[in-house]
N, C-alpha and C positions, 0 to 999 in steps of 0.2 A: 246861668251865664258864667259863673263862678266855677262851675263843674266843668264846662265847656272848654274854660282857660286851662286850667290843670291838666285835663286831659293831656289837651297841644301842648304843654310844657311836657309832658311826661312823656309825650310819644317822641318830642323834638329832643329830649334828652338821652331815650334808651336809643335814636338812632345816632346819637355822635357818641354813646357810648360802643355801637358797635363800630362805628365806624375807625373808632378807637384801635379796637379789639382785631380788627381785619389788617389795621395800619401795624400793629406792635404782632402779631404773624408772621405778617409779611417780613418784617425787621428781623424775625427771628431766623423762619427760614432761610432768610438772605445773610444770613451770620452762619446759621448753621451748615451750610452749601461752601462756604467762604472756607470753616475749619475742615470741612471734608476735601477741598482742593489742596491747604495747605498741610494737610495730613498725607495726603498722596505725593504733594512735592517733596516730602521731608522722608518719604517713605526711599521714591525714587533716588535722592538724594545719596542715604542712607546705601541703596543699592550699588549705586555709583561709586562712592567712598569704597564699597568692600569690593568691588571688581579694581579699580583703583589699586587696592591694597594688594590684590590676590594677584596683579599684574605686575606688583613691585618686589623686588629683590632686599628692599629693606624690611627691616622691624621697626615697628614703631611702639614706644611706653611712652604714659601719661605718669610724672612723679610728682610729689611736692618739693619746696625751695630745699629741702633737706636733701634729697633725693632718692626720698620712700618710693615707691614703686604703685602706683594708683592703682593702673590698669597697664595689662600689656595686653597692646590692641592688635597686633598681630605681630609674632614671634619670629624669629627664624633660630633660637636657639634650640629650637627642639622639645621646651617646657611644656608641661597642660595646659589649657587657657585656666587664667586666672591663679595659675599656681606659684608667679611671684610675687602677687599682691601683698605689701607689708613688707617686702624684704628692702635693704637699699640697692641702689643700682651698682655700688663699687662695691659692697659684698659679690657680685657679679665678675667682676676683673681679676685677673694674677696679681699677684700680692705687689709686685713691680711698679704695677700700674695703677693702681688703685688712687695714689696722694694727685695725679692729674685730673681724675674725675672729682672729686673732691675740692680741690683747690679751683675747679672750672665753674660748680655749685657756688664756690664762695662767692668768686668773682663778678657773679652774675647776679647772685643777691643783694651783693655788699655796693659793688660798685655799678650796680645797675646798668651791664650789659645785657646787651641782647638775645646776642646769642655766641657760645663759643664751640670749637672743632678741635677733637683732639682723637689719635689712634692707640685704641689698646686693646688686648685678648681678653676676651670673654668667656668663660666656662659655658659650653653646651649641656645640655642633659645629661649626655652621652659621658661628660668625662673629658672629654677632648675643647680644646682651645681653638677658638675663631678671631683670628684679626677681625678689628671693626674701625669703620670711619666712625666716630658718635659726633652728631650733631643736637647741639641742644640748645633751644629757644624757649627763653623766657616768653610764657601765655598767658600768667596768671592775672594779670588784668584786663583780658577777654574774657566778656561774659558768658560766654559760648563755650570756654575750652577752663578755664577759673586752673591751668597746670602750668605744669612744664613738660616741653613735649621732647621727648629725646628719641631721636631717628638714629638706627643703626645700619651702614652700611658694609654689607661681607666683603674684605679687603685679600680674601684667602688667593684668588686670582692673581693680584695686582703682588703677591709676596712670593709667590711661587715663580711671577714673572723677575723679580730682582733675584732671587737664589740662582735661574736659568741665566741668568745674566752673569751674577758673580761666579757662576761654574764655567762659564764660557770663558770670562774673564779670566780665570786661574787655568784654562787651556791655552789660550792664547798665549801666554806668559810662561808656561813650562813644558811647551812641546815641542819641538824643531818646526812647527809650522808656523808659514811665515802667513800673515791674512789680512787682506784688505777687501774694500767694497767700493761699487760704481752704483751709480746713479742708472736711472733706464738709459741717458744719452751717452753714457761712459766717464762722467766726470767721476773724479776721486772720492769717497765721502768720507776713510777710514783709513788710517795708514798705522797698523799698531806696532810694536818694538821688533818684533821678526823680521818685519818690512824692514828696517831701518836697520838690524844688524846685517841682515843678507843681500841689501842693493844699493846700501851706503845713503839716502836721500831721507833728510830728515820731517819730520810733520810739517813744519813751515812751508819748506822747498816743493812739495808735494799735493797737500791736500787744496781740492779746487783746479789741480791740472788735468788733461785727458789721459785717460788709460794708454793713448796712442804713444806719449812719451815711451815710456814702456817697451813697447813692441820695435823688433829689428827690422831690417830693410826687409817687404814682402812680408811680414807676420804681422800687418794690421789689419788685412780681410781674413788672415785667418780668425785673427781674436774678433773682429767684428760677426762673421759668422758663430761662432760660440756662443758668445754673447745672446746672438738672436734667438737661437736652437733654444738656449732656456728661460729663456723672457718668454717663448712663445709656449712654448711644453711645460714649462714649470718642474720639469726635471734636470738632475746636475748630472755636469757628463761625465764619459768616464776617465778617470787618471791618463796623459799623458803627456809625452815628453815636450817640453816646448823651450824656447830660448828668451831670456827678459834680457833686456838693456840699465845695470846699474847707473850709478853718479860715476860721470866720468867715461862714459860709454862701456863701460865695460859688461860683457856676455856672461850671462848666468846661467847655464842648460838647468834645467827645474824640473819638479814632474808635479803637472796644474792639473786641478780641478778647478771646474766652476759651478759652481751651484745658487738658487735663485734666493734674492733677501726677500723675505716674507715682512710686510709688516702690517697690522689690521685687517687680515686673511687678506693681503693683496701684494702683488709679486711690485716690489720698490725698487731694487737693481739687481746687480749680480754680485758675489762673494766669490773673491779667487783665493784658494786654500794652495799654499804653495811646500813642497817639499822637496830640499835639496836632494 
């Protein structure tokens, strides 16, 4: 009887032991199923980040509060991967520039900003200097990122568009041409010193009024036609002789062009280039 009992305890025990055993499996497999999904999402992720990356025009580096150089996550200076590691990031800048990245690190340390924005030239590999927008965000008490993340953006575009600007500016200013700009409806947007040495009507008096002011008895379908020809062609026409109305009515025979203002690849009004 005693043998009997034991038995049944031993058999009632090896089965909740396995049943144990089938239960702590199943837990396992269902863990280990769990790390292989989020091994695949962290993978994708991971993908995504560097298509991400590989779609952006910026650099981005990983620094410490100092502004060591962790990791550069992707470049656009032209460097090896991994070949600034260690260096600082304003050893990186013209010597000009260097005390704003530096004084940016203090700032951000010291007085626990977030993030600050400052522009300066960067040495490329090459030798040669890149305008950069630097943006730099304090990360280091994300456990994910434990840095400082500094985004670099190529500013070489946006500098080349000021120099095209001050060159224009220094034509306008010292050539006998006199130049202003309309709107697509003909309103005034530009009236620069040429205007105003050779038809007497000052920026006030002018800017905001219609082109039509301008124009003599019967030369407002002419200038209207003009107008159209390169709003719709997006070609300027060619040089010829035409009559404006100054301050005070007085007649100015001129020799216009007109050519189309471009701005965000899109034709915005017309530019009348005038020469007595």
């Amino acid at each position: 009887m005693i043998t009997a009992d034991l038995n049944t305890h031993l058999n009632t025990q090896s089965g909740a032991d396995s049943q144990m055993l089938l239960e702590r499996i199943s837990e396992l497999e269902e863990r280990n199923y769990n790390l292989e999904r989020l091994e695949l999402t962290i993978q994708r992720n991971a993908e995504l980040f560097e298509a991400l990356l590989g779609a952006s025009d910026d650099g981005i580096a990983l620094t410490r509060a100092d502004g060591t150089i962790i990791q550069d996550v992707r470049g656009i200076l032209g460097y090896p991967p991994n070949s600034l590691t260690g260096m600082c990031l304003a050893d990186l800048a013209y010597f000009e520039d260097r005390n704003s990245i530096v004084e940016g690190y203090r700032d951000l340390v010291i007085n626990r900003r977030n993030q600050f924005q400052t522009e300066v030239r960067l040495l490329k590999a090459s030798g040669a200097s890149l305008w950069v927008e630097l943006t730099i965000t304090d990360m280091l008490d994300n456990p994910a990122v434990l840095a400082i993340v500094t985004r670099y953006r190529d500013l070489s575009w946006r500098r080349r568009g000021d120099l095209a600007r001050g060159e224009l500016s220094a034509v306008i200013h010292h050539t006998a041409l006199a130049i202003f700009s309309v709107d697509l409806g003909g309103t005034i947007q530009t009236w620069h010193q040429g205007c105003v040495d050779l038809l007497g009507y000052s920026r006030a008096e002018i800017l905001s009024g219609h082109v039509r002011m301008l124009m003599p008895e019967h030369g407002e379908d002419q200038d209207r036609a003009a107008r159209s020809a390169v709003i719709e062609s997006g070609y300027a026409t060619a040089q010829e002789s035409r009559t404006l109305v100054g301050r005070g009515g007085k007649l100015f025979p001129i020799r216009l062009t007109l050519a189309p203002l471009v701005s965000g690849g899109m034709i915005q009004g017309v530019t009348y280039l005038i020469s007595a």
